[in-house]
C-alpha positions, -999 to 999 in steps of 0.1 A, spaced: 50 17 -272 19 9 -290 21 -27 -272 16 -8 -239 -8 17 -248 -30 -14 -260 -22 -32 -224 -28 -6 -204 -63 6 -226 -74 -30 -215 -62 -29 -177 -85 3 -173 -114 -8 -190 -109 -44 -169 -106 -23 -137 -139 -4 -141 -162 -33 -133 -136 -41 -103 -137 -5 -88 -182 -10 -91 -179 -43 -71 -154 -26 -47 -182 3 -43 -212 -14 -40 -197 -45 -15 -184 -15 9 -215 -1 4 -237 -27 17 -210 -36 45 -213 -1 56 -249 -1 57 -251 -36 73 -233 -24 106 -251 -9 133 -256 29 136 -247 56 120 -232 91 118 -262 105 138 -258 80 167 -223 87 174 -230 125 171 -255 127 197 -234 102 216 -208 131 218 -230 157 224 -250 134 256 -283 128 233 -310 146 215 -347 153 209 -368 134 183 -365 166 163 -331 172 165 -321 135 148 -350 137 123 -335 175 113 -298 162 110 -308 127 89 -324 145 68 -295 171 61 -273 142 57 -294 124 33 -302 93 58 -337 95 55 -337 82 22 -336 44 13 -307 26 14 -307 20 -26 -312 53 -33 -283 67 -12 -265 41 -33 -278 60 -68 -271 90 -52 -230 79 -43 -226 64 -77 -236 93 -91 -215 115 -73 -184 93 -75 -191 96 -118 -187 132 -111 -156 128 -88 -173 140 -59 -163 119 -31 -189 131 -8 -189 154 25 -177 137 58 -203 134 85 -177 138 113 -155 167 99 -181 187 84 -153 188 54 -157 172 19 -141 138 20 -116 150 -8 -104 178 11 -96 151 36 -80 127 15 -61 151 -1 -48 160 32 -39 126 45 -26 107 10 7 125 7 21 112 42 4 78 34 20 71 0 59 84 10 56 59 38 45 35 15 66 45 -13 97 52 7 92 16 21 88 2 -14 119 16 -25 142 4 5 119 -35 6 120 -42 -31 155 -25 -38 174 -45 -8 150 -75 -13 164 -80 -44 200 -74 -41 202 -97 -6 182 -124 -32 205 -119 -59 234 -128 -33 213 -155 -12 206 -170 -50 237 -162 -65 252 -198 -52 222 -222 -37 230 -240 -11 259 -218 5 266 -204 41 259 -172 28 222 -185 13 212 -203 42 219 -173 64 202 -150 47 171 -174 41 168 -182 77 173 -141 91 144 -137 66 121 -162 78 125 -147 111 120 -111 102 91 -122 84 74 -138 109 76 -107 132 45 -86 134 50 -51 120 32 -34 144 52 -51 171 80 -47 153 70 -3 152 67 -8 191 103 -24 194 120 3 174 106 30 188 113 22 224 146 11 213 159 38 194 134 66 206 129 61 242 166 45 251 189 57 226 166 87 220 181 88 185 153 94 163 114 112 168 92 88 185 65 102 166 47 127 139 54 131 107 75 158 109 84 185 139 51 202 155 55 242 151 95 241 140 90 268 111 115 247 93 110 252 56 128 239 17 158 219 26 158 215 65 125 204 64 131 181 45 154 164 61 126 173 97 108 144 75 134 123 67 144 117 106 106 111 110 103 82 90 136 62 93 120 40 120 80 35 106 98 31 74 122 4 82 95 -9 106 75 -13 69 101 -22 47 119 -49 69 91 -71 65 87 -70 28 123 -70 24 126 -104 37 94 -114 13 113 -105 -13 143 -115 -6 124 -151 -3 112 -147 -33 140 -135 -59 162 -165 -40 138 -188 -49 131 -176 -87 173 -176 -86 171 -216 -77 148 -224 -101 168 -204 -127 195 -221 -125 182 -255 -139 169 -235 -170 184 -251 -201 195 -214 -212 217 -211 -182 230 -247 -187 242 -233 -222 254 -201 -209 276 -223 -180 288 -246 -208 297 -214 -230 321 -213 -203 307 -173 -189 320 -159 -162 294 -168 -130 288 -130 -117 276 -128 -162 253 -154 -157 242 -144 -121 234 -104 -133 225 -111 -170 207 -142 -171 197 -156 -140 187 -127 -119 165 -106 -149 148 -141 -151 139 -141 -115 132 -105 -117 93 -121 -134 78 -139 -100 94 -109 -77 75 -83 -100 44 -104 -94 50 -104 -57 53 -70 -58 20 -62 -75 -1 -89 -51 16 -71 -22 6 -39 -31 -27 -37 -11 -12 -56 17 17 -30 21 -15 -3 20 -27 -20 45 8 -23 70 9 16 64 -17 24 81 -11 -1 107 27 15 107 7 52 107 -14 43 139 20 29 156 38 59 151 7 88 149 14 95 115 -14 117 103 -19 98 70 -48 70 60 -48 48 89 -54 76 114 -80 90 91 -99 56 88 -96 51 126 -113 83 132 -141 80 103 -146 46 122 -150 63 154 -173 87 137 -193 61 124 -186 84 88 -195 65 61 -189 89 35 -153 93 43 -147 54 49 -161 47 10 -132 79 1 -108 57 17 -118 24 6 -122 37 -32 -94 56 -33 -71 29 -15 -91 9 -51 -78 29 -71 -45 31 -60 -40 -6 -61 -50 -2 -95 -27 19 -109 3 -6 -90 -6 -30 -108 -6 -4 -141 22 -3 -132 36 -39 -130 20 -51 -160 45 -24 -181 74 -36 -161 64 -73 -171 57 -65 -205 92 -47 -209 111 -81 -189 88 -107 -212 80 -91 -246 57 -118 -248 33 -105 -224 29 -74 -245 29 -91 -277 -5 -116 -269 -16 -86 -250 -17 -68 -285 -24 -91 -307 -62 -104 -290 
């Protein structure tokens, strides 16, 4: 315990500088691209007077130079203040708040299925190299894999939406249904079967790719040697030895695919017109809002942050090691 209260004390103090460089880079990448709020505004509205732009730049803060609006966000952002989004009129973390929930049960819900099925189709691809059953399951990975996601959304929704009309071809949940506790629920559920395996499919063959091949290399360890010559059953040294040893590369996997799976959500969200973070970026894009797209890109930071929190205790607990030099520098 004390181990991983030392680790994790140094993984947040590491992460501070990270989250800054994240900040400031968007910053300047923001402020590098043509336009601004303002423009697209008074492109909505059909134009404006000198007056009118001067009067709403200066409400916005846009008059100021670009290093001071910088001082200003920093500042801001040490209180928690996000900001106030130029295209909703709305503070940013009104708007994040409202859009983060759907966002991370797609992405959690696709998680749990990818990493979970992943690694018990590894285990049994793994379990004896070189089999029917392993090259099977290696090569209907490889091919799942290489399928777009976004492609792949299209393809099950017209499949299973439009034909076989079996699931909602969109939403998050029913528009208006009044459904409430239980049957609501359950509204959701049958909303996200297809964006989630649309999501998880694709990291499920990544990670079934990857616990096969931690399995192969497991089995030449010299402590799996001894356990064969010990004369264990195989499905003992499958679950017990070789498996929990190839548990270590899949867990890092997991944590470098963290952003990436943030990323095929929102793709997953536009696909399906989930109201979650990829529709919000798409219309603070539109909007030319550049208060709400540093919201998203910090707090899309700061949740692949506390992933990889999170991996570095489940490594420490399947290598004590990793703990122990953690603690003892």
């Amino acid at each position: 315990m004390k181990r991983a209260i030392i680790l994790l004390r140094r993984r947040a103090i590491s992460s501070i500088p990270v989250l800054l460089i994240v900040v400031i880079f968007t910053f300047f990448l923001l402020e590098s691209a043509s336009g601004d709020a303002v423009d697209a505004y008074l492109g909505s509205i059909g134009g404006g007077d000198a007056a009118l732009v001067q009067s709403l730049r200066e409400s916005y803060g846009l008059d100021r130079s670009m290093f001071a609006r910088l001082w200003l966000y920093l500042s801001s952002l040490g209180r928690l203040d996000l900001g106030w989004s130029v295209a909703f009129n709305r503070p940013v973390g009104a708007l994040i708040a409202e859009r983060l929930p759907n966002t991370l049960l797609l992405m959690g819900s696709a998680t749990a299925l990818s990493f979970g099925l992943g690694s018990a189709l590894g285990i049994l691809a793994g379990a004896r190299p070189g089999s029917l059953r392993d090259r099977l399951l290696s090569i209907g990975s490889l091919i799942v894999y290489a399928i777009p996601s976004f492609w792949l959304g299209l393809v099950l929704s017209i499949v299973f939406s439009v034909k076989l009309r079996w699931f909602p071809i969109a939403a998050i949940e029913t528009i208006a249904s009044g459904k409430t506790g239980f049957s609501r629920a359950l509204d959701i559920a049958d909303h996200l079967v297809l964006p989630v395996g649309a999501l998880a499919l694709i990291y499920l063959a990544l990670f079934l790719r990857v616990m096969r091949s931690g399995m192969a290399e497991a089995w030449k360890l010299d402590f799996v040697l001894f356990a064969r010559a010990k004369g264990l059953s195989r499905s003992r040294i499958v679950l017990r030895h070789v498996a929990r040893n190839a548990l270590l590369p899949l867990v890092t996997m997991f944590g470098l695919q963290s952003a990436a799976m943030l990323g095929g959500s929102v793709v997953i969200e536009s696909v399906f017109a989930i109201p979650g973070f990829g529709r919000l970026a798409q219309e603070a894009v539109n909007g030319r809002d550049a208060p709400l797209l540093m919201g998203i890109v910090v707090t899309s930071a700061v949740l692949v942050i506390s992933v990889n929190f999170l991996v570095d205790l489940v490594y420490a607990a399947l290598d004590p090691r990793i703990g122990a030099s953690e603690g003892s520098v």
